[in-house]
N, C-alpha and C positions, 0 to 999 in steps of 0.2 A: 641268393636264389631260394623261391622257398623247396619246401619238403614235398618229394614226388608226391605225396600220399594228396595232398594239396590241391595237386591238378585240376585243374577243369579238362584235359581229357590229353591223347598220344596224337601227334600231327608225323608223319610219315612222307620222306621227301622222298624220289629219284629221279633221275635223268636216264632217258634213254636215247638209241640212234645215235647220228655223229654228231660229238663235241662242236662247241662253237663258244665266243665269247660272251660273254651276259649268263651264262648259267650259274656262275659263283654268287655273283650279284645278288641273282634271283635266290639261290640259296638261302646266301644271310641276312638278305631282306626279311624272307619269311620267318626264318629260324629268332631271329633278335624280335621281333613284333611278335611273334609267338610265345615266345618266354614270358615276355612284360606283359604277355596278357595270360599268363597264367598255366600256359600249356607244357607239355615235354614234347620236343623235337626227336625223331629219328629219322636216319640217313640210310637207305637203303643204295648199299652197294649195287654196280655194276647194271642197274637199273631193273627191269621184272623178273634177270637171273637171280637176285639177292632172296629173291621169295620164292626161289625152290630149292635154291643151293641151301638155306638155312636146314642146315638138320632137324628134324620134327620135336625133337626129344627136350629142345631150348627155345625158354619162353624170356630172355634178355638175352641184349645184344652184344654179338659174340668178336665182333669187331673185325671178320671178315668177309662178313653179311650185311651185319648192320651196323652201326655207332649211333650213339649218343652225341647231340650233338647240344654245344653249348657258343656265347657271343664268344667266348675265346677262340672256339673254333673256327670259327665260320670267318670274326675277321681280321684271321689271316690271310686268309683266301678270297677275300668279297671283290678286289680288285683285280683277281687274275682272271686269263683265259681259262678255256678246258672247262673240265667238272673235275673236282676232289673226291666228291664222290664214284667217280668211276661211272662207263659207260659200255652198254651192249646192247646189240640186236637180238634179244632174246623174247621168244615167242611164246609164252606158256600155254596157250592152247594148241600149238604146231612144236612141241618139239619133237626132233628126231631120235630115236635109239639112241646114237651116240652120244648124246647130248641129254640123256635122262642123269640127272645126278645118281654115286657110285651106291646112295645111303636108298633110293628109290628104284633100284634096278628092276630089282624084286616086286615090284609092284607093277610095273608102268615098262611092257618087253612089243610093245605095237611098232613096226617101223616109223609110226607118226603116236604121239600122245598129248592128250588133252591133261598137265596138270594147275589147271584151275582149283580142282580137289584141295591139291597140298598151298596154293598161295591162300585162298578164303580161310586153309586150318591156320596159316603161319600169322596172316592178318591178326586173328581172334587168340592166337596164343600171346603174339607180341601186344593186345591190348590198343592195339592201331586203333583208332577211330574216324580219322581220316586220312586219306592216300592224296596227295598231290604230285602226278606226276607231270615232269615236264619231257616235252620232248614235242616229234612232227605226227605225224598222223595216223602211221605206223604205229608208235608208242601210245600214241592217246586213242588210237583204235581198241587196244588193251584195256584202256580203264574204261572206256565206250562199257565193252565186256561188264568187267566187272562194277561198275553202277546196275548195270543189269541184274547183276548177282545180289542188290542191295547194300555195297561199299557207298558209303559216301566218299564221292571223290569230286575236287575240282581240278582242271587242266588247267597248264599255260604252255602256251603253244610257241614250239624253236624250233626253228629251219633256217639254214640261209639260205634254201630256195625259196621261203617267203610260200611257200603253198599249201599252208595249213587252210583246212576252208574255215569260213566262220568270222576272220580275224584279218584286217587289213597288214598287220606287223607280225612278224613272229621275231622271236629275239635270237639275235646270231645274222639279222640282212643284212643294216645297214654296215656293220663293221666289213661285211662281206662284199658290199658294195665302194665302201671306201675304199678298200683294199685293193678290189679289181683296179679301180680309177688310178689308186696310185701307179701302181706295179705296170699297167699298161703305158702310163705314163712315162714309166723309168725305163721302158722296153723301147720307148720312141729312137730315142738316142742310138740303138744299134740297126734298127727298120732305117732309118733315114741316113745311118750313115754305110749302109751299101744297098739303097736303094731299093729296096725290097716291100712283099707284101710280110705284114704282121700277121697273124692267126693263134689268136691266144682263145684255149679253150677255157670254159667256167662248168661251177657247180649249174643242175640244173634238168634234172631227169624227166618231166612233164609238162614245168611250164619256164618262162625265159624269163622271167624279173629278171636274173641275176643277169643277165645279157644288155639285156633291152633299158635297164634305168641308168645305167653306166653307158652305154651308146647315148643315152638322149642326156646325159651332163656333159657328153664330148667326149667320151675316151675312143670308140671308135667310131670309124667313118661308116659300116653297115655291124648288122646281126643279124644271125642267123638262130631261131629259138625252135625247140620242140612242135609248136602247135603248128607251124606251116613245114610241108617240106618245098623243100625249094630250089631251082632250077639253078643245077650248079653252073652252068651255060650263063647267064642272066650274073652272076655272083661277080664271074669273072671279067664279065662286059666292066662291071660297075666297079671292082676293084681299079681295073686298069685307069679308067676316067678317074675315079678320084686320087690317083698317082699320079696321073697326068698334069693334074689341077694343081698339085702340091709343090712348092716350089724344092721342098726337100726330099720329095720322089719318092715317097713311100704310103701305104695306105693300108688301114687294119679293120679288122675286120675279129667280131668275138663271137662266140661258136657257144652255145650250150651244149653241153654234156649228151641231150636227150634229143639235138638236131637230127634230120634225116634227110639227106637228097632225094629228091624227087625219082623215085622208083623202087627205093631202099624197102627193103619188106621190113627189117627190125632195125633197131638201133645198133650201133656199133658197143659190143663189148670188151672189158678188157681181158677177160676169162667165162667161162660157162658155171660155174658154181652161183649157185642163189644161198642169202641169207634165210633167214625165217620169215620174213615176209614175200619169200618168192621172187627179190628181186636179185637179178647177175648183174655185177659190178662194173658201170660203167666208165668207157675214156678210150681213146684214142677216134673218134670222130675227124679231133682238132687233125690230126696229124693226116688223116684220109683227103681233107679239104684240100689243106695244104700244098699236095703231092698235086690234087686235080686240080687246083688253079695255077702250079707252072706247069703245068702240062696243057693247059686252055691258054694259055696269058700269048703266045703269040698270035692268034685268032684275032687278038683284038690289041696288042703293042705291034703293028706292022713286021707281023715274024721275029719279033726279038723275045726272048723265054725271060723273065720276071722270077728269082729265085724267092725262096719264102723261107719265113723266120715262126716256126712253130714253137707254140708255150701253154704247157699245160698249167695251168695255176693251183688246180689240188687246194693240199692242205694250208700253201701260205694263206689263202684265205681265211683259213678256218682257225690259224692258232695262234697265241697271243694274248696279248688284252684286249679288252672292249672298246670299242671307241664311246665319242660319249654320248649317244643315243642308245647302244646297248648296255650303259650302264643306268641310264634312267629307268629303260622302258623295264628292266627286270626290275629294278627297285619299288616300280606300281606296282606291278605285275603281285611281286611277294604279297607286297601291301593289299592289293585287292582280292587276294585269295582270303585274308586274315578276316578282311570286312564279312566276306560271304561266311566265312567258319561263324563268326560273331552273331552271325545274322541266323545261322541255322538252315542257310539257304547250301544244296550241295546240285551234283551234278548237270554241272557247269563249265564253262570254258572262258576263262578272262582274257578279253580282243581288246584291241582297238577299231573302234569305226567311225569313219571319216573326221578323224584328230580327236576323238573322244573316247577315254576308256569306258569298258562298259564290261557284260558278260552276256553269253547264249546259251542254249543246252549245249551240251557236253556230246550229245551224238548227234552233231552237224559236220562232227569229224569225218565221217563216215558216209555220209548223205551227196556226199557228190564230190568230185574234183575241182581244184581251183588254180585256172589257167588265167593265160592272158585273151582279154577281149581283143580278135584280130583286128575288128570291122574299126573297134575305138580307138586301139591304141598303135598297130604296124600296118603299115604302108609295103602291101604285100611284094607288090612290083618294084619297089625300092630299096627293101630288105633292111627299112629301119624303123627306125619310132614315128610316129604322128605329130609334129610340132604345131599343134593347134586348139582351140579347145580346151583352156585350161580352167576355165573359172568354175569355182566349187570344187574341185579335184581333190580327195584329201593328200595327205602332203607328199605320199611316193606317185601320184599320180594315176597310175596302174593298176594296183594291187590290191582295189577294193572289192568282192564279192557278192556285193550286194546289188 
């Protein structure tokens, strides 16, 4: 390796928001292409906490902030799940009091505080020259921010809710979706062997990918997603008919996260505390349904009550290895951040659109929501996918924003 003094300049990695598979990947993608071309890699801890937690007074990394990151490192790690670098929900321009680091108290005493101040000093003391963060929208709303502030930053965009705008893929779905397919799958065996409805909740706050592409590969029989709400009356008609139909007497049904019954004024939560972007921690929806379709289910099984088999899926989704579409799509991902560092091109966001990597401005993050098209893709009165219509579709069918 040559001599830092050497460099062509500091490349700056984190992860922020929840963990998902492909972020390692994506790491030592970037980080090993980075080196060969000349660069020094740093690893910012815990994701945009690293860049306030870092004491002001240290300009190298202190290795609970930041690391130095080198190919030894990274592949170790390139094939697992998670982040090694560590992940948070931390908001630097909304942090709370309690949350102002012990070294900034004295400065920054507002029940809410903007320290932007201290990450642009921490930037320019660590020699940072470019910020790559990866994460959902949330996270890249941040570097949104700071290109503003003139960081050169480029994004890559992870969610396994897939609803980063901008970008038909974020990395952390399809394993998420694999996942679901399986596991609902493995759940069949207990729904059919007493007869019962399935209702297995998924990730999935705003919009229903993670619902609705794994109902239309087969795993359930309806969905119910965020964008529509929906006639819990109507659910249970249609549950019971396709139990009927089934010669193994059971029938399932997957629930995002961000679902609402028809009259419901908010979402179901699982407590009242919000993160720093304002959002309170979603779950139990699954389990609300549940209760109300054996409670409807003689309405429509000639007076006999249909008991139910509820499963929240959480984190099996999320943890793990990659499968191996989210082991590709970070290994561009890295790559295609390198091109644009190369190229001198920054504030940016590397997508995929329609089976083609490509890049957008970096604040399309920001510029609108990215849901599911109803009219295109669910069949609102049937409470499933659209099986029609597929020619030109890029490959998830759904999920492109354009």
């Amino acid at each position: 390796m040559s001599n830092v003094r050497t460099k062509r300049g500091t490349i700056a990695i984190l992860t922020g928001g929840g963990d998902v598979p492909g972020l390692n990947p994506a790491i030592r993608a970037l980080t090993v292409r980075a080196l060969r071309e000349g660069y020094r890699v740093l690893g910012i801890r815990r994701g945009w906490a690293g860049l306030i937690e870092l004491a002001g007074d240290r300009d190298q990394p202190d290795g609970d902030c930041v690391i130095e990151l080198s190919e030894e490192v990274v592949n170790k790690v390139g094939r697992t799940g998670g982040t090694f670098l560590h992940t948070s929900r931390t908001r630097p321009s909304h942090v709370p009091k309690a949350n102002v680091p012990e070294h900034l108290r004295d400065k920054y005493a507002d029940e809410m505080n903007d320290l932007t101040p201290e990450v642009l000093a921490n930037i320019g003391r660590l020699g940072i020259d470019v910020m790559i963060p990866i994460g959902g929208d949330d996270t890249l709303s941040y570097g949104v921010r700071l290109h503003k502030e003139g960081v050169k930053v480029i994004a890559l965009p992870k969610t396994m809710d897939n609803d980063v705008p901008g970008t038909d893929y974020c990395i952390g779905f399809s394993t998420c979706v694999t996942r679901t397919i399986e596991m609902t799958h493995a759940l069949r065996t207990s729904a059919g062997s007493h007869e019962r409805f399935l209702v297995i909740e998924v990730f999935g706050r705003y919009a229903g990918f993670t619902a609705l592409l794994p109902t239309m590969a087969g795993a359930a029989n309806r969905c119910v997603i965020p964008e529509h709400s929906f006639d819990i009356d109507r659910l249970a008609e249609l549950m019971v008919a396709d139990r009927d139909s089934n010669p193994s007497r059971y029938s399932v049904v997957l629930v995002s996260e961000g679902a609402k019954i028809a009259g419901m004024n908010e979402m179901v939560f699982s407590d009242q505390e919000k993160d720093a972007y304002g959002h309170k921690k979603l779950g139990g929806v699954g389990d609300l349904i549940a209760d109300k379709l054996k409670q409807l289910s003689p309405r429509f099984a000639g007076g006999r009550r249909i008991n139910t088999i509820s499963q929240r899926l959480g984190y099996l989704v999320r943890c793990g290895d990659p499968d191996a579409l989210d082991s590709i799509v970070p290994m561009a991902f890295g790559n295609l951040a390198m091109d644009l560092i190369l190229e001198g091109t920054y504030g940016r966001l590397v997508n995929v659109r329609n089976g083609r990597y490509d890049n957008v401005p970096v604040d399309v993050v920001t510029s609108r929501k990215k849901m599911v098209d109803l009219e295109k893709h669910y069949v609102v009165d049937r409470l499933r996918p659209r099986y029609e219509n597929f020619d030109n579709k890029p490959l998830f069918i759904m999920t492109s924003d354009y």
